[in-house]
N, CA, C and O atoms as a printed pandas DataFrame, in Angstrom:
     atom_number atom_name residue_name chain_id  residue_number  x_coord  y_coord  z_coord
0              1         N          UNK        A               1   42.014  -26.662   23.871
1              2        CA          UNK        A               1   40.836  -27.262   24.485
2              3         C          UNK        A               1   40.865  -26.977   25.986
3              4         O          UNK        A               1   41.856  -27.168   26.692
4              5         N          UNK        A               2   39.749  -26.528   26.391
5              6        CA          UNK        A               2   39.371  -26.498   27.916
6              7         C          UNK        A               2   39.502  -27.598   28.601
7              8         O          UNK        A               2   38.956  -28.641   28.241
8              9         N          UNK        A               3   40.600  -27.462   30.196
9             10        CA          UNK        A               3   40.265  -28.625   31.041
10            11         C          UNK        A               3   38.852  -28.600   31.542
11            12         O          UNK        A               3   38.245  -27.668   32.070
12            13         N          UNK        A               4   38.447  -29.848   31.260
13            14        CA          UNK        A               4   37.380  -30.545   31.833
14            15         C          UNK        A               4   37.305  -30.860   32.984
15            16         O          UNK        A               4   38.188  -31.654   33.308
16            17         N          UNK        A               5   36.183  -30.399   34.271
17            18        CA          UNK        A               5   36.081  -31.036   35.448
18            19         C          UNK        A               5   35.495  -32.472   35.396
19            20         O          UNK        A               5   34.541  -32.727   34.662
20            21         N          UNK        A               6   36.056  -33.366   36.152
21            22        CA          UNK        A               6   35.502  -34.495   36.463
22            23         C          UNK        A               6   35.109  -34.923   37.494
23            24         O          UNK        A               6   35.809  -34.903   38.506
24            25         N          UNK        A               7   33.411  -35.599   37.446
25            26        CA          UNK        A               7   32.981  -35.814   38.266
26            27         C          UNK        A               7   32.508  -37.025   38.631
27            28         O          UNK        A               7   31.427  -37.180   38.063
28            29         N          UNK        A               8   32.834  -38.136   39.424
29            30        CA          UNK        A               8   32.007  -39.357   39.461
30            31         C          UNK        A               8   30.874  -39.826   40.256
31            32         O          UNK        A               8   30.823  -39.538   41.452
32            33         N          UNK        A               9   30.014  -40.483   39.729
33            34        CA          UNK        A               9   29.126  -40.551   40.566
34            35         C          UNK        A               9   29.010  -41.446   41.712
35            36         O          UNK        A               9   29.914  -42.272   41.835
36            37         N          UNK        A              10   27.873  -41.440   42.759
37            38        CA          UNK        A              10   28.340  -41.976   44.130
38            39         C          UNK        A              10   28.587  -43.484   43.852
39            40         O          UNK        A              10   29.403  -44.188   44.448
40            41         N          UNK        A              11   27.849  -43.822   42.968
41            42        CA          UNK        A              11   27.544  -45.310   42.751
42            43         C          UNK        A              11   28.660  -46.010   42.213
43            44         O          UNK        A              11   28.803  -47.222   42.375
44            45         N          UNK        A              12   29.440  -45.309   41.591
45            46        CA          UNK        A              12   30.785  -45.787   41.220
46            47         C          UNK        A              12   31.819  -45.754   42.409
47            48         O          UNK        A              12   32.483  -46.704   42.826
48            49         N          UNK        A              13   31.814  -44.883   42.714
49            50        CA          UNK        A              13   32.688  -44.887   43.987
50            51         C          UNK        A              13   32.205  -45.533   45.465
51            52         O          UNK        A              13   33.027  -45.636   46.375
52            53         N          UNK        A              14   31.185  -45.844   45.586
53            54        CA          UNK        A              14   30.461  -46.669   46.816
54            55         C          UNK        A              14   30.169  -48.269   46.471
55            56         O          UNK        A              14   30.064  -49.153   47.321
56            57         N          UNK        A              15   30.066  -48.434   45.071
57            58        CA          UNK        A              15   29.738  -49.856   44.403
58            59         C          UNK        A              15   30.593  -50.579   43.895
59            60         O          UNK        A              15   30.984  -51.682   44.280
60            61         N          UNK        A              16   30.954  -49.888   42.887
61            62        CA          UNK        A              16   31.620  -50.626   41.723
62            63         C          UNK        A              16   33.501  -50.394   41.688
63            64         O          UNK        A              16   34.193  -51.206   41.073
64            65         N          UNK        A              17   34.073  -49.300   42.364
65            66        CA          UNK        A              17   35.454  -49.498   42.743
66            67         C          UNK        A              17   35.733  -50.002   43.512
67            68         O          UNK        A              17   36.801  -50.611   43.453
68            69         N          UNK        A              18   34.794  -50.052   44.896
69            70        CA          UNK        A              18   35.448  -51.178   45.942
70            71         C          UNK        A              18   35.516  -52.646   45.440
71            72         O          UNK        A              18   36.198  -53.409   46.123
72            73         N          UNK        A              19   34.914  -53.131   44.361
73            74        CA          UNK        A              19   34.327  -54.495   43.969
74            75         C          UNK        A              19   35.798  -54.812   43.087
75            76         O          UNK        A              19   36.116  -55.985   42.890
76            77         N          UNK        A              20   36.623  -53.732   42.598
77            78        CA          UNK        A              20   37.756  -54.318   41.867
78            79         C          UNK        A              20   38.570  -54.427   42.207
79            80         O          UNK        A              20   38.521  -53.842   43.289
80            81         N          UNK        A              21   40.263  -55.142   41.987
81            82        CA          UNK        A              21   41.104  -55.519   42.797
82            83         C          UNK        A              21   41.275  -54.138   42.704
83            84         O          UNK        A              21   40.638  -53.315   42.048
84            85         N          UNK        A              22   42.512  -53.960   43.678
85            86        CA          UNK        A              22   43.640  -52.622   43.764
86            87         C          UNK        A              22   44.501  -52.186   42.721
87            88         O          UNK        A              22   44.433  -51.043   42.271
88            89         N          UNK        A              23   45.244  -52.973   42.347
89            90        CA          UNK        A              23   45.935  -53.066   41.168
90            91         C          UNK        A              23   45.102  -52.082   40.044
91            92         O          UNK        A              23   45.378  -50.889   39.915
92            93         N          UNK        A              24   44.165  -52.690   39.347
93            94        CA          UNK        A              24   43.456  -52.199   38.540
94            95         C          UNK        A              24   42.824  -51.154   38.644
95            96         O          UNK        A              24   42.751  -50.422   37.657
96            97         N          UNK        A              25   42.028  -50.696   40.175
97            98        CA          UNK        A              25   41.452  -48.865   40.746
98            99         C          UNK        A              25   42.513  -48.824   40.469
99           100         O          UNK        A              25   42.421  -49.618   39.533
100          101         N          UNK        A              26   43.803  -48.487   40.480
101          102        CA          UNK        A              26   44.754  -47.427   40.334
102          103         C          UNK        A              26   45.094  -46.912   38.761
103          104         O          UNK        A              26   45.411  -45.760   38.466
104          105         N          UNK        A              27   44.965  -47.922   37.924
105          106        CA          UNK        A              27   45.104  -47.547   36.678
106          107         C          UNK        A              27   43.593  -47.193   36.129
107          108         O          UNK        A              27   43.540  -46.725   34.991
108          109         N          UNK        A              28   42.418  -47.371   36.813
109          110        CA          UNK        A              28   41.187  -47.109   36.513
110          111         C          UNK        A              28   41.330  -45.652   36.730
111          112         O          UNK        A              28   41.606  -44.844   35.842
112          113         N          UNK        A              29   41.175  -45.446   37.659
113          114        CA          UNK        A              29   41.552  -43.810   38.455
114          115         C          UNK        A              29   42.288  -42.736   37.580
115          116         O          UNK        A              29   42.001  -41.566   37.328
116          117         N          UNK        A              30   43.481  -43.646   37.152
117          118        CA          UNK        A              30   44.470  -42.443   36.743
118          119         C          UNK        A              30   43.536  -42.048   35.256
119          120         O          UNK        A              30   43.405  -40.876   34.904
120          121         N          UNK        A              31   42.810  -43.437   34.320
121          122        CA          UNK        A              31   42.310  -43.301   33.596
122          123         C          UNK        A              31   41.433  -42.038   33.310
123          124         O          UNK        A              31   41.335  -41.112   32.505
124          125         N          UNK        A              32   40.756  -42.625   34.626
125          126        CA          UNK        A              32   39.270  -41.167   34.757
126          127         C          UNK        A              32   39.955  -39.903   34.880
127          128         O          UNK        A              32   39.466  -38.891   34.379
128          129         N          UNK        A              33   41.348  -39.878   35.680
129          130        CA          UNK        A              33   41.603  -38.500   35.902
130          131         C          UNK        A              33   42.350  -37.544   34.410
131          132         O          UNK        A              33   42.556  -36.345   34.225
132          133         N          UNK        A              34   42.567  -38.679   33.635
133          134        CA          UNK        A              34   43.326  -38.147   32.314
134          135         C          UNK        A              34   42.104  -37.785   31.358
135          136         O          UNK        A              34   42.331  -37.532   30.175
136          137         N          UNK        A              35   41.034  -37.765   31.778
137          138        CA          UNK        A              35   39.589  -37.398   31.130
138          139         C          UNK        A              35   38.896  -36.053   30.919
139          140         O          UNK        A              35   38.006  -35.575   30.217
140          141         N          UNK        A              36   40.147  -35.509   32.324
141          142        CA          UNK        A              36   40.068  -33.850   32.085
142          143         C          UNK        A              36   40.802  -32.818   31.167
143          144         O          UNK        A              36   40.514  -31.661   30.859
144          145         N          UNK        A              37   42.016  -33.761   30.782
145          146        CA          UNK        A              37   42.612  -33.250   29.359
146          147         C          UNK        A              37   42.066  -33.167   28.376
147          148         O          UNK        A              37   41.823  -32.128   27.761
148          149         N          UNK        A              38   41.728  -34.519   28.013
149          150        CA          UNK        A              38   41.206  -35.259   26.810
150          151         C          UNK        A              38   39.681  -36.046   26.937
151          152         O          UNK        A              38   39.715  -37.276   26.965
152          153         N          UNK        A              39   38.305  -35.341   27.017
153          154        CA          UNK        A              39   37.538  -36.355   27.053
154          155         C          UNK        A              39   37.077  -37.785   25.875
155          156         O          UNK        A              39   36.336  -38.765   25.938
156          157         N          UNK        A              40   38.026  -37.172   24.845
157          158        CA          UNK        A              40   37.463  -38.178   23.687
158          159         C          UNK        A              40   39.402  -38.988   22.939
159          160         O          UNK        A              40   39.967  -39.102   21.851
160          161         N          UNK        A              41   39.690  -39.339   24.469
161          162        CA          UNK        A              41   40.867  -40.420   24.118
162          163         C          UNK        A              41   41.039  -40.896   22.703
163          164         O          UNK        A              41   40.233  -41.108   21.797
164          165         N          UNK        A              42   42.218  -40.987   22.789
165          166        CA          UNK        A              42   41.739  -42.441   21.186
166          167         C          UNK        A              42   41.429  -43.992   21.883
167          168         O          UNK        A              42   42.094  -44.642   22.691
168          169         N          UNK        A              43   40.227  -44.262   21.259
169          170        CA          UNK        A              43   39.684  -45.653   21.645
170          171         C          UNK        A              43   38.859  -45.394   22.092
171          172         O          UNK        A              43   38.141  -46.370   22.314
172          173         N          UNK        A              44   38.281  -44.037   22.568
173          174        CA          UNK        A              44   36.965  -43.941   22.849
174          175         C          UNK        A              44   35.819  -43.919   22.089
175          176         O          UNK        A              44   35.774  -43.240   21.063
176          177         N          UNK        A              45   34.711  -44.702   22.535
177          178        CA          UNK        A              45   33.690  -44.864   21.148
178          179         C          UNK        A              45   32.036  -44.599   21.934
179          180         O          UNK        A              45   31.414  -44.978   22.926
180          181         N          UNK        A              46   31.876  -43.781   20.855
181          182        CA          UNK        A              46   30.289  -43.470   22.016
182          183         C          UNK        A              46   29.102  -44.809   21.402
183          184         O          UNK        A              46   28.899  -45.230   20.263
184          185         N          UNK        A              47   28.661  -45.082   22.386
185          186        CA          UNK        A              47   27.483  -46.335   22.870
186          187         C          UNK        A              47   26.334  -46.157   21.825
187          188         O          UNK        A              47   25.917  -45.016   21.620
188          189         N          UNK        A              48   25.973  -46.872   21.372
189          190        CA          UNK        A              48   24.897  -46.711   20.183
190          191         C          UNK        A              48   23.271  -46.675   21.132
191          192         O          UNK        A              48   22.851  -47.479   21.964
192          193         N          UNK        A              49   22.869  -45.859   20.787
193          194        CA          UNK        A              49   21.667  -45.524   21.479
194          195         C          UNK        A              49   21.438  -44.778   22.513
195          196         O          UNK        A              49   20.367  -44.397   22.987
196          197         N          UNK        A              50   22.971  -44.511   22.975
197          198        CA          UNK        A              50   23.128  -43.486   24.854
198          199         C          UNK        A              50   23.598  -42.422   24.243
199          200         O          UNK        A              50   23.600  -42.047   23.071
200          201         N          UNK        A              51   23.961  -42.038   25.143
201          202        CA          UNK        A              51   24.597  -40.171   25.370
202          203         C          UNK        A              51   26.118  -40.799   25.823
203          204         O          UNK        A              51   27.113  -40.082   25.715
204          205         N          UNK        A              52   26.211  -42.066   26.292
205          206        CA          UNK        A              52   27.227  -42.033   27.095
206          207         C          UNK        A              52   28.653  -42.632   25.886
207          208         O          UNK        A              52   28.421  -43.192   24.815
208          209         N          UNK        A              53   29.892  -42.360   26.363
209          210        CA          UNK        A              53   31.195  -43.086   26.022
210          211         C          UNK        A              53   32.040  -44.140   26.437
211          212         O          UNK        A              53   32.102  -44.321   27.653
212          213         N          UNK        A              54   32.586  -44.744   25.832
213          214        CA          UNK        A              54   33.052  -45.444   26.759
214          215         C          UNK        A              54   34.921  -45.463   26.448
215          216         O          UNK        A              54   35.501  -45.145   25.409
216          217         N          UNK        A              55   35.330  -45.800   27.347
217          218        CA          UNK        A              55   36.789  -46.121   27.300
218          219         C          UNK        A              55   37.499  -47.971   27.805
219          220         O          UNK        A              55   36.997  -48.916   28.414
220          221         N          UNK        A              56   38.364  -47.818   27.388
221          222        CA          UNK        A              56   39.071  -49.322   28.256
222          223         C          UNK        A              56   39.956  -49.199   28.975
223          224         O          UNK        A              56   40.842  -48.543   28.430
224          225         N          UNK        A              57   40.244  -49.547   30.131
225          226        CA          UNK        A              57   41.387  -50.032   30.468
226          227         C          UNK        A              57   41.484  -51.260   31.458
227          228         O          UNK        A              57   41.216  -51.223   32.659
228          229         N          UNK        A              58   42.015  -52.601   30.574
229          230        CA          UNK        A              58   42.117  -53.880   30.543
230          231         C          UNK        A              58   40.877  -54.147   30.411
231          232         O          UNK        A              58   40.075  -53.653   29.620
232          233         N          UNK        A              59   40.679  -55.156   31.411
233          234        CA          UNK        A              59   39.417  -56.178   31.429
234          235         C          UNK        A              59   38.366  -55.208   31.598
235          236         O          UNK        A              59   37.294  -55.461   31.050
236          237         N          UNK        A              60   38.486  -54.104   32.284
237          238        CA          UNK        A              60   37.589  -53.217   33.017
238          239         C          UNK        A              60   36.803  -51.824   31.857
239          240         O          UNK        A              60   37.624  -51.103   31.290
240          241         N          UNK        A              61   35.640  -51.611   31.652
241          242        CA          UNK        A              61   35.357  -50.506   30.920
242          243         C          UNK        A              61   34.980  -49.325   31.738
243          244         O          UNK        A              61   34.559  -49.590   32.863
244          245         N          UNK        A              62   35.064  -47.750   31.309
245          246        CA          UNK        A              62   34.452  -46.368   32.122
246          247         C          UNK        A              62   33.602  -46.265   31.030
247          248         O          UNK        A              62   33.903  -46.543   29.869
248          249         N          UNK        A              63   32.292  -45.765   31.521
249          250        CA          UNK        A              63   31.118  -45.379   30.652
250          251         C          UNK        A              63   31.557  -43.908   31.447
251          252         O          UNK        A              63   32.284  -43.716   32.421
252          253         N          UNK        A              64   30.742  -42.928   30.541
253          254        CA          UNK        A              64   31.134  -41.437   31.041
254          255         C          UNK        A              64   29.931  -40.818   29.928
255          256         O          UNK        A              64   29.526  -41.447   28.951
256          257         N          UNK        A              65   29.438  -39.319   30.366
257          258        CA          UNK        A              65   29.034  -38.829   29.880
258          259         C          UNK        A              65   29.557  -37.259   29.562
259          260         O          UNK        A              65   29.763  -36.658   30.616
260          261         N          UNK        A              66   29.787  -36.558   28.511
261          262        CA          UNK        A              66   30.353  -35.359   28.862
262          263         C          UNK        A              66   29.141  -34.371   28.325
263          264         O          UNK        A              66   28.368  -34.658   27.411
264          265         N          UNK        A              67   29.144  -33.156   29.083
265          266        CA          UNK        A              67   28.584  -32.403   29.298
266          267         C          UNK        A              67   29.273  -30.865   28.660
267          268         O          UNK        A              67   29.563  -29.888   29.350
268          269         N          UNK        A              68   29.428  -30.992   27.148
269          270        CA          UNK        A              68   30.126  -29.281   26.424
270          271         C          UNK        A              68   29.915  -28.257   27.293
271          272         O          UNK        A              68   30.834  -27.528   27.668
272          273         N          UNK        A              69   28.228  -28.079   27.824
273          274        CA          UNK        A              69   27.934  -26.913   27.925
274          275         C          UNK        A              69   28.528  -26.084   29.116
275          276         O          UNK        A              69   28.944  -24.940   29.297
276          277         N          UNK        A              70   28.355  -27.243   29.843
277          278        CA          UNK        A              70   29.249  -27.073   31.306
278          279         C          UNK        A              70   30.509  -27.526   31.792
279          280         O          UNK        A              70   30.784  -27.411   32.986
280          281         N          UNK        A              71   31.446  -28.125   30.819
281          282        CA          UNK        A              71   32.884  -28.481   30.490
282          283         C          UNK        A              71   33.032  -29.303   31.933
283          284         O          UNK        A              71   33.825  -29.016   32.830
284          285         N          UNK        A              72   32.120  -30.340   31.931
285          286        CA          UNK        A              72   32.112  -31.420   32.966
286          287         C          UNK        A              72   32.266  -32.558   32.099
287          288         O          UNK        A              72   31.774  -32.592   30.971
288          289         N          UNK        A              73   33.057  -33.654   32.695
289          290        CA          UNK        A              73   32.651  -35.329   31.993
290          291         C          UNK        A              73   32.025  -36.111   33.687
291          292         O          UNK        A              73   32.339  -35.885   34.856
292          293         N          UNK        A              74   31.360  -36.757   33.253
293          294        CA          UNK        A              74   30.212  -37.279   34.243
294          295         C          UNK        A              74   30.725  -39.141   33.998
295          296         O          UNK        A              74   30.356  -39.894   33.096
296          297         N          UNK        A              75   31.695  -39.447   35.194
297          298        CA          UNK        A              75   31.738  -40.823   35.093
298          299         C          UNK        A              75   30.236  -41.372   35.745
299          300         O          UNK        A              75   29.695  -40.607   36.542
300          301         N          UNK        A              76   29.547  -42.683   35.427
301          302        CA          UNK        A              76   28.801  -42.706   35.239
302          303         C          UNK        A              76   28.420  -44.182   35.918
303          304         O          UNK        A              76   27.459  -44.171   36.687
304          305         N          UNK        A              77   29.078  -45.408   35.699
305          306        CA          UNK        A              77   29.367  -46.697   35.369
306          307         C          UNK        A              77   31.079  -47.453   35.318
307          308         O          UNK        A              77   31.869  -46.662   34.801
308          309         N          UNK        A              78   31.389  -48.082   35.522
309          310        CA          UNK        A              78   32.641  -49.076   36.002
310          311         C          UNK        A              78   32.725  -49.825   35.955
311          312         O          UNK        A              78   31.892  -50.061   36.830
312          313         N          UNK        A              79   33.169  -51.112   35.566
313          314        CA          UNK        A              79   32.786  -52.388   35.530
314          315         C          UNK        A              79   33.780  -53.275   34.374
315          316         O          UNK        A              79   34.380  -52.935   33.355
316          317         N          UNK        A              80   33.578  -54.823   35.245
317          318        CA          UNK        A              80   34.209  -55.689   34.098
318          319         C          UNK        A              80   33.635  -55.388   32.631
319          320         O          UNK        A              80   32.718  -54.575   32.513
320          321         N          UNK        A              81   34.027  -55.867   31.813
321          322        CA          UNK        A              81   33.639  -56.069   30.177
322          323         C          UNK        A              81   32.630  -56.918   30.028
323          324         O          UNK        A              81   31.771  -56.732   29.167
324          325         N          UNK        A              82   32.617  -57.829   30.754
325          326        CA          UNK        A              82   31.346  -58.563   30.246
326          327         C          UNK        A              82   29.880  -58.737   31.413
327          328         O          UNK        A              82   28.911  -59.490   31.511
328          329         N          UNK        A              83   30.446  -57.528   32.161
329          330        CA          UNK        A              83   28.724  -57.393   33.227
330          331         C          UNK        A              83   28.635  -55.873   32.716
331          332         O          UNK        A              83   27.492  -55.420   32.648
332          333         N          UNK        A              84   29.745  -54.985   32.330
333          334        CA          UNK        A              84   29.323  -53.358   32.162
334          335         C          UNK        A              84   27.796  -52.866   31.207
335          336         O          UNK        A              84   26.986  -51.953   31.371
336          337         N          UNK        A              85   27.894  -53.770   30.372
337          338        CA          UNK        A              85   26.703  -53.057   29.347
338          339         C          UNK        A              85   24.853  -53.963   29.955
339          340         O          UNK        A              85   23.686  -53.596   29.811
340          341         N          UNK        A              86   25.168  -54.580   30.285
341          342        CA          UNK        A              86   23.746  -54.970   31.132
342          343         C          UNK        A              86   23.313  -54.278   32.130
343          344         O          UNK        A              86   24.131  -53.707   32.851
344          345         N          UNK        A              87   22.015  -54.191   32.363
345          346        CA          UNK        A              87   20.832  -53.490   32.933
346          347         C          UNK        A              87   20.482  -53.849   34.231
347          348         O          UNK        A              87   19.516  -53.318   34.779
């Protein structure tokens, strides 16, 4: 399998990582960055009705989108578990 580039978007990185402790960006991070090996982890489950995936790590979920054609995964979204899937 092809490494995958990863890319996140501004809004995650201007919004939603400064908003979590430290502790947790670091294992969030390493998360996203192990996304270029493997975009479809085990435990990853794609979103009923999106394009997008999601993963866990702890309290915190990554929504992501991957992109075959252009061997990109597109983080997307960040967030606790129980504000991530609201609008």
């Amino acid at each position: 399998m092809a490494s995958y580039k990863v890319e996140v978007s501004k809004s995650v990185r201007k919004k939603d990582l400064p908003s979590i402790p430290k502790v947790d960006v670091i294992k969030i991070v390493k998360r996203i960055e192990s996304l270029a090996n493997n975009p479809f982890p085990e435990g990853a489950i794609r979103l009923k009705g999106r394009e997008e995936w999601r993963i866990r790590q702890g309290d915190y979920r990554i929504l992501y989108v991957v992109e075959h054609e252009i061997v990109t995964v597109f983080v997307v979204k960040v967030g606790h578990r129980r504000e991530i899937y609201r609008k």
